[in-house]
C-alpha positions, -999 to +999 in steps of 0.1 A: -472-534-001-497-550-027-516-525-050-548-544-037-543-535-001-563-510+013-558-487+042-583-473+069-571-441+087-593-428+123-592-394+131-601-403+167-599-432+188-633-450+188-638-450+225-650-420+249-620-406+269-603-372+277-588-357+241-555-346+263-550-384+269-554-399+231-527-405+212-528-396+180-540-415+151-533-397+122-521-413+089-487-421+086-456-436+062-430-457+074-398-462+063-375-492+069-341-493+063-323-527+055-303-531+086-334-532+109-349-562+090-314-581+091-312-579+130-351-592+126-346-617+104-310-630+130-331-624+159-357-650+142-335-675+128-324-679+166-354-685+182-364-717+204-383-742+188-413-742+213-415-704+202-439-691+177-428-657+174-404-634+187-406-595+191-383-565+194-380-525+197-378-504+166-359-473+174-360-445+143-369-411+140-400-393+135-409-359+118-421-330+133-456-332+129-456-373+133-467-385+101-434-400+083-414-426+105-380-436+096-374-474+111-335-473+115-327-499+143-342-525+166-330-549+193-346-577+210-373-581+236-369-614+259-409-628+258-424-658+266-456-663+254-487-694+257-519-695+244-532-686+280-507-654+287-478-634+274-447-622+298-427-594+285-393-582+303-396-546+309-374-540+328-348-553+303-367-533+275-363-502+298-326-502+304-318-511+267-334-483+253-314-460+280-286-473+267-290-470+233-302-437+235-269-428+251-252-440+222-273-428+199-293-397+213-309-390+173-331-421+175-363-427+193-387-455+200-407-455+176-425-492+177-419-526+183-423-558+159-432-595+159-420-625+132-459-632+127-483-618+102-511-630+134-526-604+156-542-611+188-550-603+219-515-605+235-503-583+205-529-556+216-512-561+251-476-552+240-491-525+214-504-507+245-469-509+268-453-494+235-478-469+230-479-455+268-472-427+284-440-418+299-417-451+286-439-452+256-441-434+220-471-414+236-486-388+225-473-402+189-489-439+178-466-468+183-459-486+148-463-523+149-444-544+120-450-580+116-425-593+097-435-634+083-406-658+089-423-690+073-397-713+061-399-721+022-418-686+013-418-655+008-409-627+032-442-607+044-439-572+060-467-552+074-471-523+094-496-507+116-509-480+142-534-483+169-564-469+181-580-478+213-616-491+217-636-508+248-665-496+269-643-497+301-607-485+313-605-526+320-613-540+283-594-511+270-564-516+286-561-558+265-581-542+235-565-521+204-576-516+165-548-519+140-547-499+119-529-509+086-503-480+074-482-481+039-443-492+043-417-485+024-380-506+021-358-481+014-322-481+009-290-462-004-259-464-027-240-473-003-261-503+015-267-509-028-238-530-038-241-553-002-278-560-008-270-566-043-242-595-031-264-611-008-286-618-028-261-631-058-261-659-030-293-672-033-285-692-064-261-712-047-259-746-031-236-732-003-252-699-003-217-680-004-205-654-025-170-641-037-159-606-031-154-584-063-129-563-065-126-525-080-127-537-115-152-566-112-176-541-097-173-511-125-179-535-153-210-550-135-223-516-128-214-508-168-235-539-178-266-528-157-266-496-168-266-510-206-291-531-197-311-504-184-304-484-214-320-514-236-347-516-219-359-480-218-350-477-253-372-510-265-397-489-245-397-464-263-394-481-296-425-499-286-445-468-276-433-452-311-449-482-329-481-483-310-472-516-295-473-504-257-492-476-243-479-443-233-473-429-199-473-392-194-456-402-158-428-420-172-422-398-206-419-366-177-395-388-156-374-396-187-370-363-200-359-352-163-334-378-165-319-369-199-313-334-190-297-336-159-267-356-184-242-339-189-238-325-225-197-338-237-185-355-264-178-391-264-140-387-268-138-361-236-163-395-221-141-418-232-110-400-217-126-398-183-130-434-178-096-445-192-081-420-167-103-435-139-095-468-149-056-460-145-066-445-107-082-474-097-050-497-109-028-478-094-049-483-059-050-518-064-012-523-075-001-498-043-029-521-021-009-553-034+027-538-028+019-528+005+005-564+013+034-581-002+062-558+017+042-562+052+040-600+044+083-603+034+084-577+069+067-605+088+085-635+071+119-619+077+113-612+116+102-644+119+132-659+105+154-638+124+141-648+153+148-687+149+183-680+134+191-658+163+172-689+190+192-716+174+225-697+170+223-687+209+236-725+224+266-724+197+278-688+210+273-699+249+293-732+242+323-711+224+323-691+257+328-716+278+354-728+256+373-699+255+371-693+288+386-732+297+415-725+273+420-692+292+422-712+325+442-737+309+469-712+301+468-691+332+477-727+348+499-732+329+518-700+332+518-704+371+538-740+368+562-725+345+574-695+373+573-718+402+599-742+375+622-711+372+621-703+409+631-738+420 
């Protein structure tokens, strides 16, 4: 989110109604992980042309008390949607998330989201099935991300909660306030070096990327952490020089950093990483051997197999011959004793 943004959090819902039957409103964080915004983003880049916007279920989890919300999943919603009405398939939207909560029984529904930035009356429609009772995230608030799909810029996320308003049951039931609630992309090591590939690809004409192996990847990861190493240093230089202001914040984090390192000489360093050098060339030479030996395993049994198909006529025909010559003699033999009998 932008610095500029601000935030308005309600306490309570705006219009009159039971307090057992509110959901509640209070201030939340959301998390989303990487995956869920690549099944967005394919879900978008497949939509009709006659279609604005598509929208989807966010399954997650959710703390004990409500307020953080970890977006972890989502799957598509079938929709179609006019400027006079919205359809939604709930019935598809109801046996999907049985199913996924059979295969996953950690995650929840947590929300839904839409690839448009607009909110409107049909959005306050489907932010109310989400947020119901019973098939809903009720008595929690149902997060709403809007995720911008514009082609040529850049990629907007929002999210938000709801709170209902309306004098009657009737306008209450089309009517919401959306409430805007801070995000968070977050992701880890291991999602680090796949996110960091994808988007080596954006540089290219054919948008493709090669595949690094062991090596490749260590000395990448050596040269970002020297460059790292610059430029906290030219920070510090700087700060020392009264060129850039100080931050207490980042001086505390620094000093956190440096003293969870561990304290060994460079030679005892140095040993370390020629020894895990030698492992991982030893993996990659055993890796190769093993592909080479399966491929000569698969090249001999194939040629095997066409000696032994071509070879098969030759053995049947010397059969047959030996077989005639056998006859041949056998009659042969007969005309000979009836010769001596006569």
């Amino acid at each position: 989110m932008a610095d500029d943004d601000s935030f308005l959090h309600l306490a309570r819902p705006l219009n009159p109604a039971t307090i057992a039957s509110q959901p509640s409103t209070a201030p939340l964080t959301v998390t989303i992980q990487p995956q869920a915004l690549f099944s967005i983003l394919d879900h978008a880049s497949r939509k009709p042309q006659d279609q604005d916007r598509v929208i989807g279920t966010l399954l997650g989890v959710r703390s004990e008390d409500g307020t953080e919300v970890e977006v972890r999943n989502c799957y598509a919603v079938p929709h179609t949607e006019t400027t006079e009405q919205v359809e939604v398939d709930m019935d598809y939207q109801k046996h999907m998330l049985q199913l996924h909560l059979r295969a996953n029984p950690k995650e929840i529904l947590v929300g839904w989201y839409a690839t448009s930035s607009e909110l409107n009356t049909f959005s306050a429609l489907i932010q109310n099935f989400y947020s119901q009772q019973g098939d809903g995230t009720w008595p929690h608030p149902a997060v709403h991300l809007t995720l911008s799909t514009v082609p040529g810029k850049d990629i907007e996320s929002r999210t938000y909660i709801s709170a209902p308003i309306g004098v009657t049951p009737e306008r209450a039931a089309d009517s919401c306030l959306f409430i805007p609630v801070p995000h968070e992309i977050k992701y880890g090591e291991a999602e680090k070096s796949g996110l960091e590939m994808i988007a080596g690809a954006k540089d290219r004409e054919d948008r493709s990327q090669m595949l690094q192996v062991d090596v490749e990847s260590l000395e990448r990861a050596i040269e970002q952490v020297l460059e790292l190493l610059n430029r906290v240093s030219n920070y510090v230089n700087e700060v020392l020089d009264e060129e850039a202001e100080p931050s207490s914040a980042l001086g505390q984090f620094l000093m956190n950093t440096l003293s969870l390192a561990p304290k060994v000489e460079p030679a005892d360093v140095e040993r370390d990483f020629n020894n895990h050098v030698q492992d991982v060339l030893l993996v990659s030479y055993l890796a190769n051997t093993i592909r080479t030996q399966i491929d000569l395993s698969n090249r001999l049994a194939t040629a095997a197999l066409t000696m032994g198909g071509e070879g098969a006529p030759s053995t049947a025909g010397t059969g047959d011959g030996q077989k005639s010559n056998q006859n041949q003699r056998r009659t042969a033999g007969r005309g000979q004793n009836r010769s001596g009998d006569q």
